[in-house]
N, CA and C of each residue as an Amber inpcrd file, in Angstrom:
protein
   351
   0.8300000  -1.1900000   0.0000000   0.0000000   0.0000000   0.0000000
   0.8730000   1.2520000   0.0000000   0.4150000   2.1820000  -0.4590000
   0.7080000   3.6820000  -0.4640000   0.4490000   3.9160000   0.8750000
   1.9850000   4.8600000   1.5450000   1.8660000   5.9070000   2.3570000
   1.6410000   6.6540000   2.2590000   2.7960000   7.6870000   1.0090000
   2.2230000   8.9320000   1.1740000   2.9280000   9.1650000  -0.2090000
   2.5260000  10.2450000  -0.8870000   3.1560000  11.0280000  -2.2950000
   3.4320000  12.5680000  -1.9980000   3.8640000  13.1270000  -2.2510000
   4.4250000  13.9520000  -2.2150000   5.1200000  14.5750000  -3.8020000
   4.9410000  15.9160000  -4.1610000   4.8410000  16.3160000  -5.6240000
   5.8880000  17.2950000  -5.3420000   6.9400000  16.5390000  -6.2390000
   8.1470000  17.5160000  -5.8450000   8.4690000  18.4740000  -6.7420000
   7.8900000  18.7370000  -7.5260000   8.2000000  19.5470000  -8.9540000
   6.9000000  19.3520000 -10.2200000   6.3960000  20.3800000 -10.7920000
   5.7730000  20.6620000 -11.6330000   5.9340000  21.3810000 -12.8480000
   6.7460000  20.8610000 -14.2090000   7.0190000  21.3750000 -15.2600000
   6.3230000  20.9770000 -16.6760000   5.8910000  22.6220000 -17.4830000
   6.0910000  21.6730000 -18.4080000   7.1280000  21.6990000 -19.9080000
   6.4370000  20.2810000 -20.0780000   7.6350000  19.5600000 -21.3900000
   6.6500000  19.3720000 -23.0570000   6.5360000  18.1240000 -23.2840000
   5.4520000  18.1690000 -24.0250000   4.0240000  18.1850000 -23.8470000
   3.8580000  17.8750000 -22.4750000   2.6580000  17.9330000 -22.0330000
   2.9680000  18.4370000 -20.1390000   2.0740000  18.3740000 -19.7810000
   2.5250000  18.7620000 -18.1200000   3.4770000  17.5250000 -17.3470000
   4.6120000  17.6940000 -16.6370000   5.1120000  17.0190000 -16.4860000
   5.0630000  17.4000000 -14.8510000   4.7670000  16.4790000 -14.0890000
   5.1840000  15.8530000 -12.5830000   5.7830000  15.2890000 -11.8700000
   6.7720000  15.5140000 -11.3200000   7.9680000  14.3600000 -10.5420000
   7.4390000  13.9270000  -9.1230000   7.6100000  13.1160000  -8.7680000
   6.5290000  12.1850000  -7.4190000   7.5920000  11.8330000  -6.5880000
   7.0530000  11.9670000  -5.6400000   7.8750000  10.7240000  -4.6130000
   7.0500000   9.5660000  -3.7140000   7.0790000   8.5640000  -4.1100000
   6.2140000   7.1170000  -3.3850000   6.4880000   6.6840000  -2.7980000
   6.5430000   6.8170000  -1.4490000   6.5160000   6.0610000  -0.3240000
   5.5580000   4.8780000  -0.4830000   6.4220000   3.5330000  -0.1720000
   5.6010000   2.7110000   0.2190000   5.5220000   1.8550000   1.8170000
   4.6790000   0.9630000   2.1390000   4.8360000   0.0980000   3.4160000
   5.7550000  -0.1680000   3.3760000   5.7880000  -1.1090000   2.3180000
   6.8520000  -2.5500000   2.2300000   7.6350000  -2.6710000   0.8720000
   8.6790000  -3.1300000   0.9980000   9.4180000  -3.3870000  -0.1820000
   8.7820000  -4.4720000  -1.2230000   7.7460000  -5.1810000  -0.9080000
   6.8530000  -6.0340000  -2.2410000   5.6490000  -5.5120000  -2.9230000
   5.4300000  -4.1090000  -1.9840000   4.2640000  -3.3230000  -2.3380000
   4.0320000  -3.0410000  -3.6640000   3.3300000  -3.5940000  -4.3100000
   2.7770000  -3.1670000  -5.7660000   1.4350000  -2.0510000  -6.1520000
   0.8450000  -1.9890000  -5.3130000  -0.1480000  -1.1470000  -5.0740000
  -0.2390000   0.3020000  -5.1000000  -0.0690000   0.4280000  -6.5010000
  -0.2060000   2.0520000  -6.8470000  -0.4810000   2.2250000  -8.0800000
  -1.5670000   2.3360000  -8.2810000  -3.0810000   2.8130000  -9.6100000
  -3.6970000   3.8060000  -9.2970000  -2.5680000   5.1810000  -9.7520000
  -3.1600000   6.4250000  -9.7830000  -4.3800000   6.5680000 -10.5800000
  -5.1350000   7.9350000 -10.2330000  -6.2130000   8.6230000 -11.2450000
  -6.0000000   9.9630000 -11.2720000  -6.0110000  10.7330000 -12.5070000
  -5.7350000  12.1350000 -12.3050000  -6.6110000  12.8490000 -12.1550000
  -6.5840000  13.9320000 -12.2170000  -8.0310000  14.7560000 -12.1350000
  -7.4630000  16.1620000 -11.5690000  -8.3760000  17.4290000 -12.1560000
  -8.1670000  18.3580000 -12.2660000  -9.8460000  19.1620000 -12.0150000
  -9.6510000  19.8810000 -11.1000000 -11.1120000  20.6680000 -10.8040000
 -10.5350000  22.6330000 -10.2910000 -11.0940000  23.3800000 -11.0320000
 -10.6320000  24.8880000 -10.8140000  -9.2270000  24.9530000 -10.0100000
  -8.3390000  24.7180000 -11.3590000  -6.5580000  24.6370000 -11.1790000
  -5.8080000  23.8460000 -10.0120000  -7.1970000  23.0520000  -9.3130000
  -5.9930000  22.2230000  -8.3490000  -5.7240000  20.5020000  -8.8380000
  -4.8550000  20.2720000  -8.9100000  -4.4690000  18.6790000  -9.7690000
  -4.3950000  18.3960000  -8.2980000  -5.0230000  16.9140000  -9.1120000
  -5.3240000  15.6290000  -7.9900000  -5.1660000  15.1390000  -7.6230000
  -4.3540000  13.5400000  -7.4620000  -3.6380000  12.4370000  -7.9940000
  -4.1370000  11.2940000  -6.9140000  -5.0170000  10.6890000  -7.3930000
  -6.1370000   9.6790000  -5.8930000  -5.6630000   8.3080000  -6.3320000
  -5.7620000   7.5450000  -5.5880000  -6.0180000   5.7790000  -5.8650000
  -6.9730000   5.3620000  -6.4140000  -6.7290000   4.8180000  -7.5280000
  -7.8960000   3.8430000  -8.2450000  -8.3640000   2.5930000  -7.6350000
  -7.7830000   1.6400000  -5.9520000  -8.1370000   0.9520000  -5.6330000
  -8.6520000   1.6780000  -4.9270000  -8.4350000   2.5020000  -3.6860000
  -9.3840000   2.6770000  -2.4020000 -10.1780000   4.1160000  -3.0480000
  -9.5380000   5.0740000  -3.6170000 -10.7330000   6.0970000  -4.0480000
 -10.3170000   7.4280000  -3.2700000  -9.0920000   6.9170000  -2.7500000
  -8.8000000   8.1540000  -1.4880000  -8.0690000   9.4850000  -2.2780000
  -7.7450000  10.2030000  -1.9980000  -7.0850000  11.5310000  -2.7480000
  -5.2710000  11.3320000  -2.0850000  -4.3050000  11.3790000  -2.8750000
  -2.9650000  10.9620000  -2.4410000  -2.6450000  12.3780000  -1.8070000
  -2.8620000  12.8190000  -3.2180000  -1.9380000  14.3680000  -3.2620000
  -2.4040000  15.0120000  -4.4230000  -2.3580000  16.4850000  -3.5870000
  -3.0160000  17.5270000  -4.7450000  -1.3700000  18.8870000  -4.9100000
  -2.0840000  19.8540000  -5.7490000  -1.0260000  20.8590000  -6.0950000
  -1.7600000  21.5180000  -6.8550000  -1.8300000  22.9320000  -6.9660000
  -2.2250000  24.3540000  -7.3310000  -2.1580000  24.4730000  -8.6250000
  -2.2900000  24.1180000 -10.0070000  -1.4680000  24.8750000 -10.8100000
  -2.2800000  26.2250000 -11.5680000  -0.4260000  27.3410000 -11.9720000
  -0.5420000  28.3110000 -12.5320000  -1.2370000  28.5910000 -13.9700000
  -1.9210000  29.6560000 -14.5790000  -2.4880000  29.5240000 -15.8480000
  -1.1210000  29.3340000 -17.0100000  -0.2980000  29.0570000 -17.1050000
   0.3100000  27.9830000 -17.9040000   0.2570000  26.5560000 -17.9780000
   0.3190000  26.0080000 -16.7260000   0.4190000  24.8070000 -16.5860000
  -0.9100000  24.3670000 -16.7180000  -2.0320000  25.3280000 -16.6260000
  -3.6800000  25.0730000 -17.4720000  -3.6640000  24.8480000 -18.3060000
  -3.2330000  25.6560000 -19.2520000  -3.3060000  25.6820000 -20.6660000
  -2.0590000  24.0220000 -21.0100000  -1.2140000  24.0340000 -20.9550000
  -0.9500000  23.1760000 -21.1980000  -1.1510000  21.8860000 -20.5510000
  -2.3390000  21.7700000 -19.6760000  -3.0250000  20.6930000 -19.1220000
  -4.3120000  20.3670000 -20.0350000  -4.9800000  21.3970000 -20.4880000
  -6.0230000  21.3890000 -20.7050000  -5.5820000  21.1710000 -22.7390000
  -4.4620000  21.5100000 -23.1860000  -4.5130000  21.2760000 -24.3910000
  -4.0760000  19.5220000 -25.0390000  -3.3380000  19.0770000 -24.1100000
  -3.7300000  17.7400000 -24.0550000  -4.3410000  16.8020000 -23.4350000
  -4.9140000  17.4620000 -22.2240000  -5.8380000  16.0220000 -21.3620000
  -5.0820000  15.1180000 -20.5370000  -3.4470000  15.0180000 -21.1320000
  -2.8030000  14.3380000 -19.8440000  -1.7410000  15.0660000 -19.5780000
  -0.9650000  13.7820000 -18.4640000   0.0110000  14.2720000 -17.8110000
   1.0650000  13.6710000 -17.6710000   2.2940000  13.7650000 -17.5660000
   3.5200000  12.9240000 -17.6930000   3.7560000  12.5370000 -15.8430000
   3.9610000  11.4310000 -15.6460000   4.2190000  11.1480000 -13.9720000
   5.9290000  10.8100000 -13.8550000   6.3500000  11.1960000 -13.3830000
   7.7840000  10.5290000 -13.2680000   8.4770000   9.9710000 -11.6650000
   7.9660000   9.0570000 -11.2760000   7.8380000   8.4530000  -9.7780000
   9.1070000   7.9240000  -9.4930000   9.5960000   8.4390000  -8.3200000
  10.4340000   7.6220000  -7.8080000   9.8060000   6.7090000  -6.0440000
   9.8820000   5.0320000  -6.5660000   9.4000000   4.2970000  -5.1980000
  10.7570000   4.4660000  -4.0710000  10.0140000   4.6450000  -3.3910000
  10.7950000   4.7710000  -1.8690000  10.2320000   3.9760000  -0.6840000
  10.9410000   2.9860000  -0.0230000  10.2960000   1.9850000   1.3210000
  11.1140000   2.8110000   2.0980000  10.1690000   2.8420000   3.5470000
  10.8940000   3.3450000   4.7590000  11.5330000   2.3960000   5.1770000
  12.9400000   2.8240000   5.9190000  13.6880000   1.6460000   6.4800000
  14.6150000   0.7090000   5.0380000  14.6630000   1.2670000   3.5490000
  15.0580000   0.6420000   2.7110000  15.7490000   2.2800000   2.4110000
  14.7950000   3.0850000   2.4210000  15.6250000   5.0660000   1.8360000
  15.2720000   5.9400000   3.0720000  15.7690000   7.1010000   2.7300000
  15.7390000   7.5690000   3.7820000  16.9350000   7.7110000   4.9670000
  17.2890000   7.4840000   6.1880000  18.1640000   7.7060000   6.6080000
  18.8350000   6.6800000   6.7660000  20.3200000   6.7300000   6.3660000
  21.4710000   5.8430000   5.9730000  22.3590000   6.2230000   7.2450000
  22.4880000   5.2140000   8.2110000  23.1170000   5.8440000   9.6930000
  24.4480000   4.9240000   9.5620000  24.8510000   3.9030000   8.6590000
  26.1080000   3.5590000   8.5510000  26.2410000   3.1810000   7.0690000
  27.3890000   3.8630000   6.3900000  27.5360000   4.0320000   5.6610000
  28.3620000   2.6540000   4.8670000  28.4130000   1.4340000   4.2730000
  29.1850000   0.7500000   3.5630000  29.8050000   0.7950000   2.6760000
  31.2080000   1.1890000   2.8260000  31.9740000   1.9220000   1.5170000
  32.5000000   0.0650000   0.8120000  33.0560000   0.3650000  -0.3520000
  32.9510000  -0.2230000  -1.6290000  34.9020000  -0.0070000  -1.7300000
  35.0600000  -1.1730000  -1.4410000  36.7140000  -0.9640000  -0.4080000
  37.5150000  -0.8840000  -2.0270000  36.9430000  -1.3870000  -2.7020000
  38.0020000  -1.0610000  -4.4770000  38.4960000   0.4150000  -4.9800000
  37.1830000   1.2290000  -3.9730000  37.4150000   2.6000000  -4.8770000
  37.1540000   3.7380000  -3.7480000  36.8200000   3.0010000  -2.4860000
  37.0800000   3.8620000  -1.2390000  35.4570000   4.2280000  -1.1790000
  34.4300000   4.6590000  -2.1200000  33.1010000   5.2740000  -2.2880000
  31.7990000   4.4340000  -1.4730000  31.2550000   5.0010000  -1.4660000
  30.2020000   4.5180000  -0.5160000  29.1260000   3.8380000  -1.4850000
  28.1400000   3.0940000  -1.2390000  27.2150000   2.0830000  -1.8950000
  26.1080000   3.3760000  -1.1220000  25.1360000   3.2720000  -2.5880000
  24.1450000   3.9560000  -3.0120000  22.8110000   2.6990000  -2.7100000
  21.9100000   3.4830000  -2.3680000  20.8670000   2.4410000  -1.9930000
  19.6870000   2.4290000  -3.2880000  19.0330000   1.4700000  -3.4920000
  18.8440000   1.0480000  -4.9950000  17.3770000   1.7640000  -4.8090000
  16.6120000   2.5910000  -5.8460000  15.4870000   3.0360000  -5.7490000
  15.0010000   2.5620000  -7.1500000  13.5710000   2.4330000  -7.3210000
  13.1590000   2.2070000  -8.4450000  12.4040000   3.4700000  -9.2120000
  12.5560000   4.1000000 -10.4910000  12.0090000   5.1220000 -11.2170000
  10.8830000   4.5800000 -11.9010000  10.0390000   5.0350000 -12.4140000
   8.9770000   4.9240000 -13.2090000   8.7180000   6.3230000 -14.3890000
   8.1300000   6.1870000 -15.2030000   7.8160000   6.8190000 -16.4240000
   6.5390000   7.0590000 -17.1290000   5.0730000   7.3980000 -16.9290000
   4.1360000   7.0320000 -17.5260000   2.9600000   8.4670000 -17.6800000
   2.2990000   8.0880000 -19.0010000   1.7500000   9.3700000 -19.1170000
   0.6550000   8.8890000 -19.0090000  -0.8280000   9.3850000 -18.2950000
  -1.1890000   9.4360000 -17.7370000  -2.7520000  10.4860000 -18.4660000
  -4.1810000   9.7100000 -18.5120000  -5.2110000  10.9830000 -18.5760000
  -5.1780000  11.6460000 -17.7450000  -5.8640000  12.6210000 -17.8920000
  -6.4000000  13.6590000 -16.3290000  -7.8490000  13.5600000 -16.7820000
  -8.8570000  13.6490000 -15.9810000 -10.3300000  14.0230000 -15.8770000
 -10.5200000  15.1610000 -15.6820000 -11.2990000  15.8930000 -16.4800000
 -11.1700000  17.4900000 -15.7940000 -13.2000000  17.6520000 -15.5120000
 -13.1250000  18.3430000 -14.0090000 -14.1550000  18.2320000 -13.6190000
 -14.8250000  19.3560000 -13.5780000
């Protein structure tokens, strides 16, 4: 299941573009089937299983117009588990090259309707 999202950036590209951050429970968590939606300039972004609202954000009359001239939206998610990201309290360096090991996150890519209400 989804914890929490959080909308770290709002640009646009060819169409409106959104960068995410996904918290999940658990590291097997598959459970995330956004819906978009757009009602007098505030974007939406709810669960298609439970129906709940994740996360919303304001947008400016640019990011209208170029919401509204194609209907969708570009998502660009990065998954994050608590206790997997987040705070790194000992560090395991990578004894070949002295550097520290990076903790593995997964990205996503997908464009996305919006509903406009």
């Amino acid at each position: 299941m989804v914890e929490s999202v959080e909308i770290s950036r709002v640009n646009i590209r060819d169409t409106l573009s959104l960068d995410l951050s996904v918290w999940m429970n658990h590291p097997d968590d598959m459970d995330f089937r956004p819906s978009l939606s757009c009602k007098d300039k505030t974007f939406t972004i709810s669960s298609i299983t439970s129906g709940e609202a994740l996360a919303s954000v304001e947008l400016d009359d640019e990011q209208m117009q170029a919401l509204e001239a194609s209907l969708t939206a570009e998502l660009r998610v990065k998954f994050q588990v608590h206790g997997m990201h987040g705070r790194l309290n000992k560090i395991a360096p990578i004894i070949a090259d002295g550097k520290a090991k990076k903790l593995a996150t997964a990205n996503w890519k997908t464009i996305q309707q919006v509903t406009m209400e």
